[in-house]
N, C-alpha and C positions, 0 to 999 in steps of 0.2 A: 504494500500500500504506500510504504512512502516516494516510492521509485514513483509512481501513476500520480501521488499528487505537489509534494516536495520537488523533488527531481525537475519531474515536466513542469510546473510551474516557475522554476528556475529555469531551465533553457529555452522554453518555449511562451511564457506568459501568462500561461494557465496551466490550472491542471486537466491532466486527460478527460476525455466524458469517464469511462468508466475501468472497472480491471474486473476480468471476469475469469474462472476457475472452468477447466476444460473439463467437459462429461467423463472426458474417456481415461486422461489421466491427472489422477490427483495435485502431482508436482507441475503442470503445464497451466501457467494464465496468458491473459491475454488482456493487453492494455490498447482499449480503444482511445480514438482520435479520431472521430469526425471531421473537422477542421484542421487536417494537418498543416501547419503553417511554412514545412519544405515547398508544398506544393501550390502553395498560392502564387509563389513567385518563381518559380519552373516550372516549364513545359518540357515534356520531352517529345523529341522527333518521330513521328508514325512510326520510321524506319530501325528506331531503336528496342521494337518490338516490347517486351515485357517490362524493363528495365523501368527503375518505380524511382523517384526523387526521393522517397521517404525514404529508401530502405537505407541507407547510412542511418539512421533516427536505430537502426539497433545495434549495431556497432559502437553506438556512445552509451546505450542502457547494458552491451556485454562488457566494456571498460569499467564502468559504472560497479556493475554486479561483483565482476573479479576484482578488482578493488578491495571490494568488503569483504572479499572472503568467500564470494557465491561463485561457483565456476559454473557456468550453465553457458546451453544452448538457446542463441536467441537469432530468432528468425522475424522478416518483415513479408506482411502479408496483403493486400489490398483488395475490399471487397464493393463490389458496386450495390450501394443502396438503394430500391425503388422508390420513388418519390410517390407520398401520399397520396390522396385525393385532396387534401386540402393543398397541400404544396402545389400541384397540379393547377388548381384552382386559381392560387396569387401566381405564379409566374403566366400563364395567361391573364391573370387582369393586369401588369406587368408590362407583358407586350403590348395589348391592347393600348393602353397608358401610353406606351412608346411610340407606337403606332398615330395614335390622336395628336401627341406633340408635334411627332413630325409631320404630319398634316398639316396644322397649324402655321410649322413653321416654312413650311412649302408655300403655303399661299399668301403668306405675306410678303 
C-alpha cells in the first residue's frame, strides 16, 4: 500500500486509483492508474507496435521494491477501458459543443 499511495504520489502527483490482490495468486497485486501521466505526454509511433510509454513506470517500482528488501517480479501491463454510457453521452454532447462553436465561428 505504501508503494500505490506514498510512492506514486511522490513521483507522479497523486496517488494510484487503486492496488488490487490477484485471484489466482496471493503474492501478485496490481497497482492501477487510470490516468497515467507517462502517457499524456507521449505518443508512441503505430509502427512501434506494443511498446507502452508507461512501462518504464515499473522498472522504478522494481528499484523501489529491491531497495527495501522486496526482490520481486514486476511487470507493466495496459488494459483498454470501455467507456460508459454516460461517458459516451458527455463526449458526444462535447463534440456537438464543438461542433456549434465552430459553426459559429465559421459564419462570422
Amino acid at each position: 500500500q505504501f508503494v500505490s499511495t506514498h510512492v506514486w504520489k511522490s513521483l507522479f502527483g497523486k496517488p494510484a486509483d487503486s492496488l488490487e490482490r490477484s485471484i489466482d495468486h496471493a503474492d501478485e497485486f496490481m497497482i492501477i492508474d487510470n490516468e497515467p501521466l507517462t502517457s499524456t505526454f507521449i505518443s508512441v509511433p503505430a509502427d512501434f507496435g506494443q511498446l507502452s510509454a508507461d512501462a518504464y513506470m515499473s522498472g522504478i517500482i522494481a528499484g523501489i521494491l529491491a531497495g527495501a528488501g522486496f526482490h520481486a517480479r514486476v511487470t507493466a501491463h495496459s488494459v483498454q477501458l470501455e467507456k460508459s454510457e454516460l461517458q459516451l453521452q458527455e463526449q458526444q454532447r462535447q463534440q456537438a459543443l464543438s461542433y456549434a462553436m465552430a459553426s459559429a465561428n465559421y459564419s462570422s
